[in-house]
N, C-alpha and C positions, 0 to 999 in steps of 0.2 A: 504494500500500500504506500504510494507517494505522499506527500507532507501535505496537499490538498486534500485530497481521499481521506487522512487522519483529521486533519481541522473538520472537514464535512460532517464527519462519523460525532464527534467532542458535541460539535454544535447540534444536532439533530438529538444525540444522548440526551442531552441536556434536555430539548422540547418535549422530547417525549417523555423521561422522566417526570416530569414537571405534570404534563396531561395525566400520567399515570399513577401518581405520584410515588412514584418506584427509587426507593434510598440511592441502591446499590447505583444506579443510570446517574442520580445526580452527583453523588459522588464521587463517581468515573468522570466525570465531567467538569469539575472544578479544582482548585488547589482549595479544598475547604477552611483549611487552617488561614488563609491571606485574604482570599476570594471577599471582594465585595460586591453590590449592585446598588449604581445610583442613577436618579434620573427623575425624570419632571411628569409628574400624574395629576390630576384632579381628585383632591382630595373630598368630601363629602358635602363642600357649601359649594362645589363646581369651581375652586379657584385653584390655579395650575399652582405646587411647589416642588420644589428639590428636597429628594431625602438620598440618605444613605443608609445603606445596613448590611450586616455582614452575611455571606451565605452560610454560613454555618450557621445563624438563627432561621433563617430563611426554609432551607430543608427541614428542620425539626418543624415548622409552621405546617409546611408543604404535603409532609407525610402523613399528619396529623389525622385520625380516621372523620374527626369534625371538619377539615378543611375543605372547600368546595375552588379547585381550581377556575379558573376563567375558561370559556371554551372557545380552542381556537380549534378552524378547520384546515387549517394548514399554515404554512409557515415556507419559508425561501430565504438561501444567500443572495446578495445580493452582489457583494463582493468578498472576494478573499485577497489581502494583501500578506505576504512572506515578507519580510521587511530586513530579518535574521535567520539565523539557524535557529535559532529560541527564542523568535519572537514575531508575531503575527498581529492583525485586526480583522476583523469581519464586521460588515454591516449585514446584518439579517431581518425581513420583515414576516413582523410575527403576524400573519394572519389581516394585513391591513388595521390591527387595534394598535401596535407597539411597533417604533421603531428602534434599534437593538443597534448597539455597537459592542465588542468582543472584543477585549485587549489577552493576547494566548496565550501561553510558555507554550515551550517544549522543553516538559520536565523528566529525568526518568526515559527517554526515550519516548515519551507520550506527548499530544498536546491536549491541554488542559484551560480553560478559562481563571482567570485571574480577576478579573473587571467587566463591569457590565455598566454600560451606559445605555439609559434608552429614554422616549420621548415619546408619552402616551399622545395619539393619534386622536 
């Protein structure tokens, strides 16, 4: 598998983890211990803020058997940039709700998500 094929496989883990809400996918999918996601949502008076939080509270949310993920019908790269040997970005759009920016590693011989930036649609 070439270093796209790997970032593809990391990104799509991630989405479908996240639908499914499957540990083990999300897991596989971020450096959990570093990994953040921040980015700009409409909070519940309908006024746009920036938050930040770490994935590793994020999954424990996500798994949760009371957790009701958001339903996306699909999801697409948009771009994949290689920048390093250990180091990537991807914009991906989630479904037309979220637009998703991806900062990589390639840790371990893996790549793995580190950062999430995104901008609710």
């Amino acid at each position: 598998m070439n270093d796209y094929e790997a970032i593809e496989e990391t990104v799509f883990r991630y989405f479908e983890g996240y639908k499914t809400k499957d540990r083990e996918r999300l897991e596989r999918a971020f450096v959990v211990d570093i990994a953040n996601m921040m980015g700009y949502w409409k909070n519940d008076e309908g006024e746009t803020e920036l938050f930040t939080v770490p994935y590793k509270d994020l999954i424990e949310r996500w798994v949760d058997p009371n957790f009701t993920p958001r339903k996306f019908d699909e999801g697409k790269i948009l771009s994949v940039n290689i920048f390093s040997d250990v180091g990537a970005t991807v914009v991906f759009d989630c479904g037309g709700k979220y637009l998703d920016t991806f900062q990589m590693v390639k840790l371990d011989n893996q790549w793995r998500i580190v950062n999430k930036f995104f901008v609710d649609q």
